[in-house]
C-alpha positions in Angstrom: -38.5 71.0 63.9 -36.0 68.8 65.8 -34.2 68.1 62.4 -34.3 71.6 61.6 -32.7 72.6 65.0 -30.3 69.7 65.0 -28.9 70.8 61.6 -28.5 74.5 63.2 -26.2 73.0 66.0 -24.3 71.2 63.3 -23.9 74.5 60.8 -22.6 76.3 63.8 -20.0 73.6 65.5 -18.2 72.7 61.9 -16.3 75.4 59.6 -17.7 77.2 57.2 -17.2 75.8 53.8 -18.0 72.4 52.4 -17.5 70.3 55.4 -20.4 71.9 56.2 -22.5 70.1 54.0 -20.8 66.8 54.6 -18.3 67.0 51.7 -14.5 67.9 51.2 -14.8 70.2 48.0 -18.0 68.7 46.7 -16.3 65.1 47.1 -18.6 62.8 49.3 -17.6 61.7 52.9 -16.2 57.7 52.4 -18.2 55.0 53.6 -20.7 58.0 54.6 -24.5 56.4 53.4 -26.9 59.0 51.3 -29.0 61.0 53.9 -30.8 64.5 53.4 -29.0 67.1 55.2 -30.9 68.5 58.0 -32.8 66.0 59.2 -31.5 63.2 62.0 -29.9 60.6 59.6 -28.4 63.1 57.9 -26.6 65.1 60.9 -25.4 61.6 62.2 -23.8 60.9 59.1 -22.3 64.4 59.0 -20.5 63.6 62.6 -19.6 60.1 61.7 -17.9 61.0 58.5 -16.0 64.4 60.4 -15.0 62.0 62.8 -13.1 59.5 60.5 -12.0 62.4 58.8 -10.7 63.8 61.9 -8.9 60.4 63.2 -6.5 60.6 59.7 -3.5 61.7 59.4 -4.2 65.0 58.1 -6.0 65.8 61.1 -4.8 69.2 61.7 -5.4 70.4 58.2 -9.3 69.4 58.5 -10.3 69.9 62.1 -10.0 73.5 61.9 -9.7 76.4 64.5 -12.7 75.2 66.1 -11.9 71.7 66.4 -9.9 70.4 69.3 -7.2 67.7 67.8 -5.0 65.4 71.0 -1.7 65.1 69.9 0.2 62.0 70.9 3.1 61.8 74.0 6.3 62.0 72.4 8.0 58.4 72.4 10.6 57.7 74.7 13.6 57.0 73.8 14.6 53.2 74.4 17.0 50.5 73.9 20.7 50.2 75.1 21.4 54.0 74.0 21.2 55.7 77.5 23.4 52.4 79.0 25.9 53.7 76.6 25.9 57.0 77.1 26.6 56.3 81.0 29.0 53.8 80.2 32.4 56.0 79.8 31.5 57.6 83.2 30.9 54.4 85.0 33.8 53.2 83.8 36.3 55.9 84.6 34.8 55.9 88.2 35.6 51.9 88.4 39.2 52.7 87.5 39.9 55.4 89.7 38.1 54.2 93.1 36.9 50.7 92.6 40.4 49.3 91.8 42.6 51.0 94.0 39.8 50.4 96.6 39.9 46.7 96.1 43.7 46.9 96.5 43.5 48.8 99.7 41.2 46.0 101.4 43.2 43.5 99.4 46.4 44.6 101.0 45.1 44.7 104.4 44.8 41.2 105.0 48.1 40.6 104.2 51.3 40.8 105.8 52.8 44.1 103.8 56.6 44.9 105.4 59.5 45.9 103.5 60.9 41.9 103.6 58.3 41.1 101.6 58.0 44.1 99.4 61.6 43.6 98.3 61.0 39.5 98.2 57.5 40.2 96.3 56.0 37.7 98.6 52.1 37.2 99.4 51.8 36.5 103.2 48.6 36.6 104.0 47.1 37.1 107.7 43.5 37.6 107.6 42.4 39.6 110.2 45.5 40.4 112.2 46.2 44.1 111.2 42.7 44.8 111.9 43.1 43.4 115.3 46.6 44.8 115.8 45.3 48.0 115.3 41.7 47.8 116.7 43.8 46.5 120.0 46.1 49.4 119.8 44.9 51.7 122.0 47.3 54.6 120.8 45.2 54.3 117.3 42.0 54.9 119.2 43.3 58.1 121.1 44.6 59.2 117.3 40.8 58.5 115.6 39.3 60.3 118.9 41.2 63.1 118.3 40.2 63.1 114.6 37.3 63.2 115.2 37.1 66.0 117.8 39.4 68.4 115.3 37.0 67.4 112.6 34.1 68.7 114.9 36.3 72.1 115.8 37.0 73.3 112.4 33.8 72.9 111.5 32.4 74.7 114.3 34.6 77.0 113.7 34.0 77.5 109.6 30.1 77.7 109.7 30.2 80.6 112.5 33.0 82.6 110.8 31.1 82.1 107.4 27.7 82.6 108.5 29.1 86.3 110.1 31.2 86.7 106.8 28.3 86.0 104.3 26.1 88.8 106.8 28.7 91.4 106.6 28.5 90.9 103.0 25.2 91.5 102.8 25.3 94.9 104.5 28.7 95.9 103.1 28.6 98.2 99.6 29.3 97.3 96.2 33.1 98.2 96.3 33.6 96.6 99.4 31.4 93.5 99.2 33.2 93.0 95.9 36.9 93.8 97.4 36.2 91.0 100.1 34.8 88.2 97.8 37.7 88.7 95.8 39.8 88.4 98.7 38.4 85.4 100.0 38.3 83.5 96.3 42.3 84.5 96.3 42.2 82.3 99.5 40.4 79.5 98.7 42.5 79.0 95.6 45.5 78.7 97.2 46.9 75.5 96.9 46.8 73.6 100.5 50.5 73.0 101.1 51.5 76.6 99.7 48.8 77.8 102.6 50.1 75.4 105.4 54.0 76.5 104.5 53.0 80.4 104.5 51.2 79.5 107.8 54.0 77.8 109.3 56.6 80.6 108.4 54.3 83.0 110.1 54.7 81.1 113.3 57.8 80.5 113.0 59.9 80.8 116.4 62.9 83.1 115.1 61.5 84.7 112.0 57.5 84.9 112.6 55.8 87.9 111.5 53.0 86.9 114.8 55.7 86.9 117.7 57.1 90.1 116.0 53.5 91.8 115.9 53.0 90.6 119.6 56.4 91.9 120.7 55.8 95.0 119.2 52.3 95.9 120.3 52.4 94.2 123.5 54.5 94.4 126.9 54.9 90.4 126.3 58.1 89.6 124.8 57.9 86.7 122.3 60.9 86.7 120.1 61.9 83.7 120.7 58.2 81.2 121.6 57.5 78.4 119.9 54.5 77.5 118.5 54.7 73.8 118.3 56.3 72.8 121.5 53.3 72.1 123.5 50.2 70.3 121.9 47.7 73.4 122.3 49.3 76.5 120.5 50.6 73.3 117.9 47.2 72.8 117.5 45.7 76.1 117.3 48.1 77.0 114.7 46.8 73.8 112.5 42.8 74.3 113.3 43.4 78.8 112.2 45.0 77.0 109.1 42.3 74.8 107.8 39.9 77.0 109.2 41.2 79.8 107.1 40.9 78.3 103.8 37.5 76.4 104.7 35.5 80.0 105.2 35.8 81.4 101.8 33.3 78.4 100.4 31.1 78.9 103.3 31.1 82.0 103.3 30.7 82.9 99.3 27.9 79.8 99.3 25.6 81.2 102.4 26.2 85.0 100.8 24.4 83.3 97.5 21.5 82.0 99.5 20.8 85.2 101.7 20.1 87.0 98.2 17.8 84.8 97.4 15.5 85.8 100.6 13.3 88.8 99.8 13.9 92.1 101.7 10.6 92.4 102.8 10.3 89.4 105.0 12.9 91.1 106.9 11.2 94.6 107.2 8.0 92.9 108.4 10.4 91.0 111.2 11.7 94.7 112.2 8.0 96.0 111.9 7.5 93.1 114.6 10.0 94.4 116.8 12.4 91.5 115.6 16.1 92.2 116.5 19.3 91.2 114.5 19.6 87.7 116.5 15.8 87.0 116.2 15.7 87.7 112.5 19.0 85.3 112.4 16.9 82.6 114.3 13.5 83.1 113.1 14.0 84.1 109.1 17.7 83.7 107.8 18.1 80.1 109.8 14.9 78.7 108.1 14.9 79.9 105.0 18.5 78.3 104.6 18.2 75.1 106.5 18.8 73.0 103.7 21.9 75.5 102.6 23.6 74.8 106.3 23.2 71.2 106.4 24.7 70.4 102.7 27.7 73.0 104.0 28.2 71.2 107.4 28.0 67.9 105.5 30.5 68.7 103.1 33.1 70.7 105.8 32.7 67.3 108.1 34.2 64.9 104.8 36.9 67.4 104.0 38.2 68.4 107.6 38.0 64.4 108.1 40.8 64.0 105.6 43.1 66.7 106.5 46.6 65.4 105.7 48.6 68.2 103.7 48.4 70.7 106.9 48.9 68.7 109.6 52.4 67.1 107.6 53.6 70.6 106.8 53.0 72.5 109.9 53.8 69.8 112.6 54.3 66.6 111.2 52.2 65.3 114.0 54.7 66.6 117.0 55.0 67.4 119.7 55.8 63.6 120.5 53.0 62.5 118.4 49.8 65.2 120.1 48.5 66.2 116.9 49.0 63.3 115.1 46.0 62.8 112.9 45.0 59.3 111.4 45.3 60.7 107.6 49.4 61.3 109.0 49.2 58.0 110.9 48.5 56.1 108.2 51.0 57.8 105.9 53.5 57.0 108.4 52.8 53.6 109.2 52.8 52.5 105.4 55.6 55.4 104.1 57.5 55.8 107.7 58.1 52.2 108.8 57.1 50.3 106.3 54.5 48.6 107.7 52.2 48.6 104.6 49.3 45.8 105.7 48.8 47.6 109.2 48.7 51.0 107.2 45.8 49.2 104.8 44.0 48.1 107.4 43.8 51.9 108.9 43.0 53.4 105.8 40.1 50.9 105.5 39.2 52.2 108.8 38.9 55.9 107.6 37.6 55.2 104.7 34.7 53.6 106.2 34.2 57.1 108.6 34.5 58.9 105.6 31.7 56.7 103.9 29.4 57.6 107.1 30.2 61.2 106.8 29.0 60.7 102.9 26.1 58.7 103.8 25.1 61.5 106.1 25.7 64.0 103.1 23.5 62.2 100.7 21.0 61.6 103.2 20.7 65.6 103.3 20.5 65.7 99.1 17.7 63.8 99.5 15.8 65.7 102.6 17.0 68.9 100.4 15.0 67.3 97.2 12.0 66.3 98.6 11.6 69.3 100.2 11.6 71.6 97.2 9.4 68.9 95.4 
């Protein structure tokens, strides 16, 4: 009976048909030994021989519906093909940063005037710009002040975003769409067309801002100057970069507050949750890693602000908004003092390269936290 119930099983776990019986077609199974169907021998010969069969190539034709078959991993693709493929890029990045970056340190050991320029000669000084500069204490009030305009217009860009982006979300259609277009119109706007438009509308005889304050005011200011004392000089410069800084914000943090579902919200007001506590407590969570990328990013590109501060006050008055970007241009362009001007680049490249550090650092926190 144990035969008998053993060669039930098999009749029922194998297709119908002659693989049934231990045969393809009435051919026998190969290397499969003579044994009676139905009883022990014979349903061990009947797996063995469905197994070989089944471990072929044409696995899939003879395994059936019923059969479960494990296909095999995909091979990788190896070999020097993906070096290759990377290859054009790595290539075009050593061109356009490596080499001019290995001139720049190059340069900055080396006594770079205009004697030698003209004379093509290769004075070198080791560390002497570095420590010309570094002992300058004129360069170290410039790179303070840098820094703390750095730190203002981004200040200054993530709160005017972060309160564009939530008009935007409570504007209409027509109007949310009126004021992205807007702001795209301002972003594109090429930096020194910006800073010269800016710069007219301050002007001191023709500026549409002392006009608009004469007219609507008692103060009469047809004839102030913006850039005659450091703070309004300044304030003009910070609106400017500012300006053109909040469209990118702005459009980028709109994009993330669509993502967030309306509901967590309407559970916040169930709560009793106010505007600012649903800012805190939802919107500032949900697009942590959204704020840090965008203060990141504003911290490299305020850091390099040249085109703004040369058109609008070409670092005056007497040098109070002078920003190292402008200091360098003018101690390598304006006196000819190309090693010292290096060895200040060098210097704000390497703040830069902290800034980036900081930005990739962020990438990273940003990917592992969605993994």
């Amino acid at each position: 009976m144990v035969g008998d119930w053993e060669g039930d099983a098999v009749d029922r776990q194998t297709p119908p048909g002659p693989a049934a019986e231990g045969d393809t077609g009435g051919t026998p199974l190969p290397n499969a030994p003579a044994a009676t169907p139905g009883s022990a021998a014979g349903v061990g010969t009947a797996r063995s021989g469905v197994a070989e069969l089944l471990a072929g190539p044409a696995a899939g034709a003879l395994a059936g519906p019923g059969v479960p078959v494990r296909a095999r991993p995909p091979r990788r693709p190896g070999g020097t093909l993906p070096y290759g493929l990377v290859l054009p890029s790595v290539l075009a990045l050593l061109g356009l940063l490596a080499y001019p970056l290995a001139t720049l340190v190059i340069t900055s050991f080396r006594q770079l005037n205009l004697r030698e320029l003209i004379r093509r000669q290769t004075v070198w000084v080791g560390t002497d710009n570095y420590a010309k500069i570094l002992g300058d204490r004129a360069f170290w009030t410039i790179t303070v002040r840098t820094l703390l305009f750095a730190a203002a217009c981004v200040l200054l860009t993530m709160a005017g975003g972060t309160l564009v982006a939530l008009l935007m979300r409570r504007l209409g259609r027509g109007m949310r769409l009126l004021v992205a277009v807007g702001m795209l119109l301002a972003w594109a706007t090429p930096v020194v067309s910006a800073a010269t438009v800016f710069k007219w509308l301050f002007d001191q005889d023709y500026g549409v801002v002392n006009w608009l304050v004469t007219t609507l005011t008692p103060v009469d200011w047809s004839r102030h100057s913006w850039f005659d004392t450091v703070w309004p000089a300044f304030s003009v410069l910070v609106l400017c970069v500012v300006w053109q800084a909040i469209p990118f914000v702005a459009l980028t943090l709109y994009a993330g507050l669509t993502s967030i579902p309306e509901d967590i919200y309407e559970a916040a007001r169930i709560d009793g949750a106010g505007a600012w506590r649903q800012f805190w407590n939802v919107t500032g969570p949900m697009l942590k890693p959204i704020f840090l990328i965008l203060t990141s990013l504003s911290v490299i590109w305020d850091l390099k602000t040249f085109s703004q501060n040369f058109v609008i006050t070409r670092g005056g008055p007497s040098g109070s908004t002078l920003l190292l970007n402008l200091y360098t241009y003018q101690q390598g362009f304006g006196v000819s003092r190309f090693g010292t001007a290096a060895a200040a680049a060098v210097v704000m490249v390497g703040i830069t390269l902290l800034a980036t550090a900081w930005y990739v650092r962020s990438m990273l926190r940003v990917g592992e936290a969605d993994l």
